[in-house]
KEBAKOL-683429 format. One record per residue (C-alpha): x, y, z. Coordinates in pm, 1 decimal. Example, Ala and Ser with C-alpha at 12.3 -4.5 7.8 and 13.67 -1.06 7.14 Angstrom:
<<1230.0,-450.0,780.0>>
<<1367.0,-106.0,714.0>>
***
This chain:
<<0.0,0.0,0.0>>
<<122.0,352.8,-101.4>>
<<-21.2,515.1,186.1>>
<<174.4,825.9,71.0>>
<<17.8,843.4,-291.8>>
<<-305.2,747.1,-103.5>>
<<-360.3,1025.4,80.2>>
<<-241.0,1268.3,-219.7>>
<<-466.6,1154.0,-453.3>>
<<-756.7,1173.0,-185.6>>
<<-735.8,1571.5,-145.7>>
<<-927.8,1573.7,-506.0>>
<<-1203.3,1462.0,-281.4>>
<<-1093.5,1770.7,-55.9>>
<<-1150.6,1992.0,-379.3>>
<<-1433.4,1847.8,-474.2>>
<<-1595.8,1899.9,-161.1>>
<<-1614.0,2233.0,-169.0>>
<<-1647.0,2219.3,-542.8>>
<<-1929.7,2071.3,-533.9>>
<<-2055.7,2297.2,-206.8>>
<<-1978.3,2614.5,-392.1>>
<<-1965.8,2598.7,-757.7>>
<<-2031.0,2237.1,-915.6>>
<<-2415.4,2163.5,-894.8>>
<<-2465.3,1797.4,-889.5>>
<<-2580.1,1732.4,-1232.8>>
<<-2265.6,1789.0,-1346.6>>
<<-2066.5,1632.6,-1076.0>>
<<-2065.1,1261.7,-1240.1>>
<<-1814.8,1425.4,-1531.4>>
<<-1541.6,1569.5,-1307.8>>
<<-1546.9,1236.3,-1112.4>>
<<-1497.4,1038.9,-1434.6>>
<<-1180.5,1281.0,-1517.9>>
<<-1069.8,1210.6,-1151.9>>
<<-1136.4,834.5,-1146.6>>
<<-883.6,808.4,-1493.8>>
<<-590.0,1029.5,-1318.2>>
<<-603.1,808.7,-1026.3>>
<<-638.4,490.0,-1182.0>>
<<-327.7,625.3,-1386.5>>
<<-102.3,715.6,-1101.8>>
<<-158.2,413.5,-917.3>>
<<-104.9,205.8,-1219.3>>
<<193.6,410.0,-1281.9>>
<<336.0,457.9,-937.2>>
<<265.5,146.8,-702.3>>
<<397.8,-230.9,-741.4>>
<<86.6,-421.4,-677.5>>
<<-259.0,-442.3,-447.0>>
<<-404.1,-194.8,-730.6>>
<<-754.9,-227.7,-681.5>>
<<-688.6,-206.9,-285.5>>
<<-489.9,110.1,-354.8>>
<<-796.9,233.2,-537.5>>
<<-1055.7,190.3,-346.1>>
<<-846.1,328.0,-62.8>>
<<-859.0,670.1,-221.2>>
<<-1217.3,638.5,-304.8>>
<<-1265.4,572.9,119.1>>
<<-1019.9,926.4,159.1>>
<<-1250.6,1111.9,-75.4>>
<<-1589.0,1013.6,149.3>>
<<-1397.4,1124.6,435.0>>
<<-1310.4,1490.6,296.0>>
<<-1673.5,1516.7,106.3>>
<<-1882.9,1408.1,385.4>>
<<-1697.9,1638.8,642.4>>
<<-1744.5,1948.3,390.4>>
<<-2072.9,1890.3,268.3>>
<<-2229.6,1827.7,663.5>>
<<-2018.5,2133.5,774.2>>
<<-2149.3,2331.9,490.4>>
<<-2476.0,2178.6,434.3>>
<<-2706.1,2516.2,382.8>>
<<-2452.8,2651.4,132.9>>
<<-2462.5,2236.5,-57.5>>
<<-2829.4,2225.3,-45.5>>
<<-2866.7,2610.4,-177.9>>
<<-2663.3,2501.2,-489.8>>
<<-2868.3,2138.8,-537.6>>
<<-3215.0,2232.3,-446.1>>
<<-3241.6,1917.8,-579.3>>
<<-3094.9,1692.4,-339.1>>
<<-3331.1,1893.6,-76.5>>
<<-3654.9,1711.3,-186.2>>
<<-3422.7,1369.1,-195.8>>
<<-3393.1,1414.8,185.2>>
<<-3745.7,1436.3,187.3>>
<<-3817.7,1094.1,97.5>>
<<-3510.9,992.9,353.1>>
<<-3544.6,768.8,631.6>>
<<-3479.1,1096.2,885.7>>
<<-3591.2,1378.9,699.6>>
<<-3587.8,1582.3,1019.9>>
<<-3187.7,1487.4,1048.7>>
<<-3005.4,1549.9,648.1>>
<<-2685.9,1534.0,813.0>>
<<-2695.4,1264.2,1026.0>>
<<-2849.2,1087.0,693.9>>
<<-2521.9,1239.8,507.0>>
<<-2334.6,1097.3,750.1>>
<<-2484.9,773.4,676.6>>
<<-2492.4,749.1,290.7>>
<<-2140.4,901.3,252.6>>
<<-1968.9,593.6,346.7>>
<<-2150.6,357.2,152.3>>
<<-2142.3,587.9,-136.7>>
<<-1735.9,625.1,-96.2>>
<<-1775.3,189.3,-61.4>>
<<-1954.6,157.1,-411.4>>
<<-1703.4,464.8,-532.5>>
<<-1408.0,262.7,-422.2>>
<<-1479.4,-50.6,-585.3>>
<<-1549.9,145.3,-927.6>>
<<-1236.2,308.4,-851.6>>
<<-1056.2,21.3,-755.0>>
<<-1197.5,-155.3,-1126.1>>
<<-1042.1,129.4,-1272.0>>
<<-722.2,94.3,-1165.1>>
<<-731.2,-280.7,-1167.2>>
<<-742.7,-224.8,-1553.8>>
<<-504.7,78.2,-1592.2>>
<<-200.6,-157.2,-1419.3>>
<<-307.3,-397.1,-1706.6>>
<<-235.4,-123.0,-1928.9>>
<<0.5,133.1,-1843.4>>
<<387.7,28.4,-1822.8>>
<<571.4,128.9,-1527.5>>
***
């Protein structure tokens, strides 16, 4: 495990965060994602020896940390930008409580995230030469 290149790679979830708070409404998030997922799976290919997918989805579990901190600590500034994810929490389990809910779902979202991640750069170290 690069632990190093791990917790490099995991500050784009820092600048997504408050990307994604401030600027990126989340209709377009998927496509900066996508152009994050490729650089990663890149560097890891590129950089580490072997446990790629582990390295991967390692990152992917960084990146829930950083967005889930940012977007409960900023949560009236997210939800102004995605009015849309409002009504979501609506149909929540604990409507009355969005960020313990946030608090919830980012994890399993940064799970599922880290195994597509994880895929990712499984098949970049099939690809790239070190």
């Amino acid at each position: 495990m690069n632990w190093k290149l791990i917790f490099q790679l995991s500050l784009f979830g820092l600048v997504m965060a408050f990307a994604t708070v401030f600027f990126i409404p989340t209709k377009f998030e998927w496509v900066c994602w996508l152009l994050i997922f490729v650089i990663c799976a890149y560097l890891i290919a590129k950089k580490c020896s072997g446990k790629y997918f582990l390295n991967g989805f390692m990152v992917s579990i960084g990146n829930c940390f950083w967005i889930t901190i940012i977007h409960v600590l900023f949560y009236n500034q997210y939800m102004a930008l995605n009015p849309d994810m409002m009504a979501m929490n609506a149909n929540m389990p604990m409507p009355t409580h969005p960020r313990v809910m946030m608090l919830i779902i980012g994890p399993v979202i940064g799970i599922v995230s880290g195994c597509v991640l994880g895929l990712f750069t499984f098949i970049a170290s099939k690809i790239v030469k070190k």
